[in-house]
C-alpha distance (Angstrom), angle and dihedral (degrees) to the residues before:
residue distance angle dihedral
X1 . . .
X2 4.00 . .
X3 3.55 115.8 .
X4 4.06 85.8 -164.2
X5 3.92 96.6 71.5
X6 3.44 95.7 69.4
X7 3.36 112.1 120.3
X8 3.46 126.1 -132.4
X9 3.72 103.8 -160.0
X10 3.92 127.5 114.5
X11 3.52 115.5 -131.4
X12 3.70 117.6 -139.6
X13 3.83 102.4 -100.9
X14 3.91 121.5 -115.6
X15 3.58 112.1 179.4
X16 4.28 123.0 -122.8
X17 3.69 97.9 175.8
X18 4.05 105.7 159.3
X19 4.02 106.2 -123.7
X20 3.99 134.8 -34.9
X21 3.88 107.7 -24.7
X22 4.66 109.8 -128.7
X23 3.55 84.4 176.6
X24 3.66 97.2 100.2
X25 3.89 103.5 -120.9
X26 4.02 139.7 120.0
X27 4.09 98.6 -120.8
X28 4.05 96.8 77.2
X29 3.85 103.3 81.1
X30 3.61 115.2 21.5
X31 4.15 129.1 -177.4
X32 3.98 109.5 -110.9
X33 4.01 97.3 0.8
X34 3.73 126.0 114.8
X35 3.88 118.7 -141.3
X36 3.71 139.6 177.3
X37 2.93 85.9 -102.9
X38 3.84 68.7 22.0
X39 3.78 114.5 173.7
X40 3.61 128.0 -156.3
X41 3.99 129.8 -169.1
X42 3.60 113.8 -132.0
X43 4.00 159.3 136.1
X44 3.65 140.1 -125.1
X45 3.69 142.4 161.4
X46 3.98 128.5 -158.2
X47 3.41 135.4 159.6
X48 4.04 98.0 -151.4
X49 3.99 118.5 -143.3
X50 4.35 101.8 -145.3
X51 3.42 127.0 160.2
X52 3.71 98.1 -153.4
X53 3.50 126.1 140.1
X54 4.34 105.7 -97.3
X55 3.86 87.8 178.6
X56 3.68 102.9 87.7
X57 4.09 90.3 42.2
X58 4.28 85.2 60.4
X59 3.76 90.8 34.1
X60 4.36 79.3 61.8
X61 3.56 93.0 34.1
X62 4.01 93.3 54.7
X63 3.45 90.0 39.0
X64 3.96 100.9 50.9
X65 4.10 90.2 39.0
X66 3.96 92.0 53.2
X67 3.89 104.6 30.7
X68 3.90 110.3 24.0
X69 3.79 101.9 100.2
X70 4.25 107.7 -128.4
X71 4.23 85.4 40.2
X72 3.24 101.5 132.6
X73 3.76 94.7 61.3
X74 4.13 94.9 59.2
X75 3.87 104.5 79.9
X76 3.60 121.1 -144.8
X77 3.57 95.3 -102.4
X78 3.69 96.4 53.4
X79 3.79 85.9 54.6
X80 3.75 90.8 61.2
X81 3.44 91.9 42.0
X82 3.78 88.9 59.5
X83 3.44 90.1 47.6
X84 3.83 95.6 54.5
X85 3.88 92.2 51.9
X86 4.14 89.6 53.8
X87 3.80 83.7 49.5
X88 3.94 93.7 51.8
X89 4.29 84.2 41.2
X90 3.89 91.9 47.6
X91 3.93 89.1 70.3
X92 3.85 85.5 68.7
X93 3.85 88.6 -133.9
X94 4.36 114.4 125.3
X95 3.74 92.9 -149.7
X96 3.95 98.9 57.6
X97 3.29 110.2 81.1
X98 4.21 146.3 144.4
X99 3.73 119.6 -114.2
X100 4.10 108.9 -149.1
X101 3.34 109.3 -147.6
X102 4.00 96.2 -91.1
X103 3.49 93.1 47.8
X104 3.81 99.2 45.6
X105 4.15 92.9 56.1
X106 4.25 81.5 50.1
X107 3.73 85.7 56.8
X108 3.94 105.0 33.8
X109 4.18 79.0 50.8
X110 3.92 96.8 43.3
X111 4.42 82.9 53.4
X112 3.99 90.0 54.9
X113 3.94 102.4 35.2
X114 3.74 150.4 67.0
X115 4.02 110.5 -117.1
X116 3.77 138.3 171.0
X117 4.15 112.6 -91.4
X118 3.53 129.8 143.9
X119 3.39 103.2 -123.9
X120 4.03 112.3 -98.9
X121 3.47 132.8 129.7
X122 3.90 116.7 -130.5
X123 3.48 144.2 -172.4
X124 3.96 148.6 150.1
X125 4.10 112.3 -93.9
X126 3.91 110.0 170.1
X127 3.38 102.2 -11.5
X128 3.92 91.0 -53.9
X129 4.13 130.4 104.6
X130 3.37 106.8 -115.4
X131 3.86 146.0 -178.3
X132 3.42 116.8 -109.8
X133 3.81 95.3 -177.5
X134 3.86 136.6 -50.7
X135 3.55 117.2 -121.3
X136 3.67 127.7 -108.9
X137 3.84 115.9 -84.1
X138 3.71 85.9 -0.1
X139 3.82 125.6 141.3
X140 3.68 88.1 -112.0
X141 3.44 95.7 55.4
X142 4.02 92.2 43.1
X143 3.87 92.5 50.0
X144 4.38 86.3 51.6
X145 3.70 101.5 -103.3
X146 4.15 109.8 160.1
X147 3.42 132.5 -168.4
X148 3.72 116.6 -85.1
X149 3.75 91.0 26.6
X150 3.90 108.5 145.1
X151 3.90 119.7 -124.9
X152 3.95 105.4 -142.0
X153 3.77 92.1 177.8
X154 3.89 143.0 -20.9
X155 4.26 117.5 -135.3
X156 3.82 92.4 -11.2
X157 4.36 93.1 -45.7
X158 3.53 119.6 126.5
X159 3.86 115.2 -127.0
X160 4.02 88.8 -153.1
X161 4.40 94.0 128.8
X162 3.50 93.8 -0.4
X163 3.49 123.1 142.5
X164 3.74 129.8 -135.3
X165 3.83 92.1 -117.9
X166 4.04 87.5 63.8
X167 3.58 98.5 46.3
X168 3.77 93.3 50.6
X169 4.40 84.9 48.5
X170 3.79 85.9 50.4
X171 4.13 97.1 39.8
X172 4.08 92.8 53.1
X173 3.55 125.6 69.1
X174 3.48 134.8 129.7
X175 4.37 130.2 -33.7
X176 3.69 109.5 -87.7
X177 4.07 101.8 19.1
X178 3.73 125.8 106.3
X179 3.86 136.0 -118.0
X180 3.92 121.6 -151.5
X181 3.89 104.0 -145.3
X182 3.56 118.2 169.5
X183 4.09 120.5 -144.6
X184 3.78 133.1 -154.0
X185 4.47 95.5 -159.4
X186 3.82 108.1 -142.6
X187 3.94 95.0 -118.5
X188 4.32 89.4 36.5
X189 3.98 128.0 97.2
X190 3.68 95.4 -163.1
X191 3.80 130.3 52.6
X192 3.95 125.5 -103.1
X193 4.04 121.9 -146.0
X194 3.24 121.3 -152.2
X195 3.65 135.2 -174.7
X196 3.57 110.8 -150.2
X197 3.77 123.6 -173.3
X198 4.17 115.5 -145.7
X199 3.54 130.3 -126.2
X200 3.95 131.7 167.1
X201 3.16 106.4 -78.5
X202 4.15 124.4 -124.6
X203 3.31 109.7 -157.3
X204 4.48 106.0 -144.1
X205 3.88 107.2 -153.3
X206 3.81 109.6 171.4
X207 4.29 135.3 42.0
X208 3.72 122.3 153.4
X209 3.81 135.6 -161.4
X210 3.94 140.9 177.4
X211 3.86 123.3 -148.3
X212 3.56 136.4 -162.5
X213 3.79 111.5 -86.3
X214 3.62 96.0 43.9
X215 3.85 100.2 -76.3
X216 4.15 115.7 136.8
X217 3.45 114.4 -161.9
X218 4.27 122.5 -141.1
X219 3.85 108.1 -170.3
X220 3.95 109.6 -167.2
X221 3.50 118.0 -157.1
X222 3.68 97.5 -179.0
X223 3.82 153.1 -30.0
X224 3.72 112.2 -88.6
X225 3.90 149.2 145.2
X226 3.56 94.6 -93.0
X227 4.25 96.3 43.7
X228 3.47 100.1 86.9
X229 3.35 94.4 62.1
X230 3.84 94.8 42.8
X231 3.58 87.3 50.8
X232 3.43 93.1 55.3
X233 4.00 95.4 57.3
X234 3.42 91.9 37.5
X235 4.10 84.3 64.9
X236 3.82 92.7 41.3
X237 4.06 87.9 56.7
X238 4.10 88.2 48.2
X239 3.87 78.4 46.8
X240 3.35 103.1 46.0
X241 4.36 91.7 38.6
X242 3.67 93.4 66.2
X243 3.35 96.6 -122.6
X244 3.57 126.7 140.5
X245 4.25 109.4 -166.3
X246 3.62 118.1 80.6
X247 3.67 124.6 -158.3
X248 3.89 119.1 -176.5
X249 3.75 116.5 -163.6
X250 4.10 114.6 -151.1
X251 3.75 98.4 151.5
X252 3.33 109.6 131.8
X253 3.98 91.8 8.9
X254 4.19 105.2 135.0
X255 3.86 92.8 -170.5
X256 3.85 135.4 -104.7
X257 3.76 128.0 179.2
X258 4.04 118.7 28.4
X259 3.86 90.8 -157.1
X260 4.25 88.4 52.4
X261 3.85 86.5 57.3
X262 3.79 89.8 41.5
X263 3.38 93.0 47.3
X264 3.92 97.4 45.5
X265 3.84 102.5 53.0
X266 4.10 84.4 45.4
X267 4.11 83.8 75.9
X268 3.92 85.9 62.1
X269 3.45 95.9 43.8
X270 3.74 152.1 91.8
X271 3.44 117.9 -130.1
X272 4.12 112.3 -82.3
X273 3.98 100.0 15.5
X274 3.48 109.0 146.0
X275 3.66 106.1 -102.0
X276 4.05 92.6 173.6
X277 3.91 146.6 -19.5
X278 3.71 129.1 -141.4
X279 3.96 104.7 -148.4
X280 4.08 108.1 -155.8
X281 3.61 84.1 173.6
X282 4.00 121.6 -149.4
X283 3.98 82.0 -4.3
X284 3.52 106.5 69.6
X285 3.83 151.1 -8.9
X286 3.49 108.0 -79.4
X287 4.25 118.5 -107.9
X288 3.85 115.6 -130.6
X289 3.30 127.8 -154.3
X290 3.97 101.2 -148.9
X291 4.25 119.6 -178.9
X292 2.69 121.2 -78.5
X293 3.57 96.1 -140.5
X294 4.14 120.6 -115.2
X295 3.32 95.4 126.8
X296 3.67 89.2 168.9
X297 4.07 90.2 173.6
X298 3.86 137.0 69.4
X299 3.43 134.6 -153.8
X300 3.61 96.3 -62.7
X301 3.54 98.0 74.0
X302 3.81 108.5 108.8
X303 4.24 101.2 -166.4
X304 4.16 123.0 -178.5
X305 3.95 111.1 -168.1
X306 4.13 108.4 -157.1
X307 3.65 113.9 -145.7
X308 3.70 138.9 -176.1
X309 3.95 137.5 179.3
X310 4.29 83.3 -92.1
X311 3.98 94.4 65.1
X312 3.63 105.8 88.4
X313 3.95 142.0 145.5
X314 3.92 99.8 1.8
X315 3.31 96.2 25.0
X316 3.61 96.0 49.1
X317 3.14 99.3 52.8
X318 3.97 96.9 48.4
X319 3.78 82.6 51.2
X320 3.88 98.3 51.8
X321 3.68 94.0 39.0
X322 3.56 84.1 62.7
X323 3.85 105.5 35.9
X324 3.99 86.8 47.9
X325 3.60 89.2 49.2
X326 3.99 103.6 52.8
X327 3.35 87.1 -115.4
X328 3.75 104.0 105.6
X329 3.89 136.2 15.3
X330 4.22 119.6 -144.5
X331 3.62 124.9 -141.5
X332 3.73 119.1 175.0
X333 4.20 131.7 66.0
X334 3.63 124.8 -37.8
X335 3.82 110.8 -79.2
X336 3.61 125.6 -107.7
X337 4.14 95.3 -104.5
X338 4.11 101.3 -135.0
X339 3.85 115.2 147.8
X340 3.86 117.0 131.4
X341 4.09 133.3 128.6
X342 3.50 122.2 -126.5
X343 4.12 125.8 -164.3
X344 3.90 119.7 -157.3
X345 3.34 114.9 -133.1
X346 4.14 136.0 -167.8
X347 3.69 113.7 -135.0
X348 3.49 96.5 177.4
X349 3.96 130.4 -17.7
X350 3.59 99.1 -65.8
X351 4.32 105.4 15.2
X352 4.03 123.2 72.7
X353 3.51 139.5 -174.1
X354 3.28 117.7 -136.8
X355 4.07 110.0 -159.9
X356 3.68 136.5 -179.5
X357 4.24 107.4 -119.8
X358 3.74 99.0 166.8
X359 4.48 149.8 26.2
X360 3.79 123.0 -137.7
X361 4.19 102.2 -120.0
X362 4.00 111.6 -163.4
X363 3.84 116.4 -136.5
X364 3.66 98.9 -71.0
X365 3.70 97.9 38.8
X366 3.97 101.4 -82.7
X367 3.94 103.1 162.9
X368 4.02 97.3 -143.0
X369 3.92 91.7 -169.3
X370 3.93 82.9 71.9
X371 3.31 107.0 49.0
X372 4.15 144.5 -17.8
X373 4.04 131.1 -92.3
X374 3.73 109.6 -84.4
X375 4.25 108.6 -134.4
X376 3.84 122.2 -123.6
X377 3.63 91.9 -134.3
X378 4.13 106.0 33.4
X379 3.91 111.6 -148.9
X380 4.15 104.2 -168.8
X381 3.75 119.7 -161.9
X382 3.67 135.9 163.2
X383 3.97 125.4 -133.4
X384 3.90 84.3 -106.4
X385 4.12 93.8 46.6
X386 4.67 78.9 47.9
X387 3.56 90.4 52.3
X388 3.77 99.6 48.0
X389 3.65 86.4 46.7
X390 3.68 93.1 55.4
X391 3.51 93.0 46.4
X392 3.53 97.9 55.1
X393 4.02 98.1 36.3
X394 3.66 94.1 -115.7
X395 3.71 125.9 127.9
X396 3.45 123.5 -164.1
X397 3.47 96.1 -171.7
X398 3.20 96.3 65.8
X399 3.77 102.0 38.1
X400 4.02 81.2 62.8
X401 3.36 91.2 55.0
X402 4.46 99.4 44.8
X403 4.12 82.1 43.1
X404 3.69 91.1 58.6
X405 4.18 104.4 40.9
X406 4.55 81.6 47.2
X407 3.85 88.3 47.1
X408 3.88 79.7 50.1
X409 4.12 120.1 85.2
């Protein structure tokens, strides 16, 4: 291992957070950066060609202006605008979706700002509204939200077709006030309310931590600006401690910065291994994200990656880079299987679109919007079994993980 091929260059910063941030920070949507959920600001015109049927959608139209009994107050233009957002929904994707002109300044605002959240992760897994992960120290976390947990309904509204974007709108609010969300647990058969007061979210990104037998421990909260270079220090103290067993924790890690991940599994890699592919499909050759070649450590290196159903996007595709690579094994839960691109688009001066144009594909072609990273070494527990754990300061988890790297010569 040679401290002196670290590289100390910043790479320019794409973003790879997993879906539509509630936490109640600026890094979720950001103007000209591509996430996974990677947004992009943009333009386009088309006139499309179809030869669809129009006939039934003025057959409704007629029929809704001259029969439906408060008609006269929808205008025209919020008629189209309602049938541009069941456009964007017929796709069947949660992360396409048409910003009116009310809800797009919310959003373009919510990108720029500071806001009230309580510090949670969400996104839409088989039809359902789910946790990804609370944050660290976050409301969330403090009021005993898990990952996985089911949200049934937020201040009385039903999350049934919801999308993630109006969850978030509904979950932030101002410092200080309080949000009624009601949870379905994973393990539970009746729902759990909770009223959670918001804050402004910090995000935490970095702790470390040596063990007896030569193991140091990196816990990753998330993916942001700053974690590259946290990262890198946290490697030159595993360097510089003489030990020789790495464990990464990404459980309950929902993503952040693309180029962190990028840049991470590049310090385990030759030069021009596939770190990650961005699939456009039948519109475009794909864009690969190959190593970019520290590779600071040899053979040696014996490195355990802990995962959970709460690491997603950036996290899983640091974690499959390196598990499809050799480099790494995973012990934990099946991930939470988030990767997809998303382009903002204006529709007119003050609506957008944003659309999905492309899927995060690990090394060997793993589609991560589909499904999560399996672990080597699967470590099952129930919300119950989590609890207990927590209660008691154990973590079984990671006493998998330390068992296997001492079992290990």
């Amino acid at each position: 291992m040679d401290i002196n091929r670290f590289s100390n260059k910043t790479a320019n910063l794409i973003l790879a957070v997993a879906v539509a941030l509630a936490v109640g920070f600026g890094v979720g949507w950001s103007v000209q950066s591509r996430k996974a959920a990677t947004i992009t600001i943009g333009g386009s015109s088309a006139n499309p060609v179809s030869d669809a049927d129009f006939a039934p959608f003025w057959s409704a139209w007629s029929i809704l202006s001259s029969r439906y009994i408060t008609a006269a107050s929808t205008t025209d233009q919020k008629k189209i605008y309602g049938s541009i957002k069941g456009l964007a929904s017929s796709f069947g994707d949660p992360y396409t979706v048409f910003f009116p002109p009310a809800e797009s300044k919310v959003f373009q605002d919510n990108i720029s700002g500071n806001f009230g959240g309580v510090g949670m992760e969400i996104g839409v897994k088989n039809g359902q509204m789910i946790v990804i992960a609370p944050l660290k120290n976050s409301p969330a976390a403090a009021a005993g939200v898990m990952n996985g947990d089911f949200i049934l309904s937020i201040n009385g509204s039903s999350t049934v077709d919801m999308n993630t974007d109006e969850a978030v709108s509904l979950i932030r609010g101002p410092q200080g006030t309080k949000v009624k969300i009601s949870f379905l647990p994973k393990d539970a058969s009746k729902p759990v309310e909770r009223n959670i007061t918001r804050d402004i979210i910090k995000i935490p990104t970095l702790d470390t931590e040596s063990r007896a037998g030569g193991i140091f421990v990196i816990k990753l909260y998330s993916f942001t600006s700053d974690s590259p270079n946290l990262f890198r220090d946290a490697l030159r103290q595993f360097i510089m401690s003489g030990d020789h067993k790495l464990i990464l924790d990404l459980r309950g890690n929902p993503g952040g910065y693309l180029d962190a991940a990028w840049d991470m599994a590049s310090y385990f890699l030759p030069i021009g291994k596939i770190v990650v592919s961005e699939d456009f499909g039948t519109h475009g050759q794909p864009n690969i994200f190959r190593s970019k070649g520290y590779d600071v450590f040899n053979s040696n290196l014996q490195m355990l990656i802990l995962v959970d159903g709460g690491s997603a996007s950036a996290s899983e595709i640091l974690a499959g880079a390196l598990q499809e690579n050799g480099a790494a094994k995973l012990v934990g839960s099946k991930t939470f299987g988030k990767g997809s691109v998303q382009e903002l688009l204006p529709i007119t001066s003050d609506s957008s679109l944003k659309v999905t144009i492309a899927h995060w594909l690990t090394p060997k072609g793993h589609n991560l919007s589909h499904d999560g990273l399996d672990p080597d070494y699967p470590v099952t527990l129930t919300d119950k079994e989590v609890a207990t754990a927590v209660a008691s300061g154990t973590d079984p988890v990671m006493d998998k993980a330390v068992s296997i790297l001492n079992s290990t010569i």
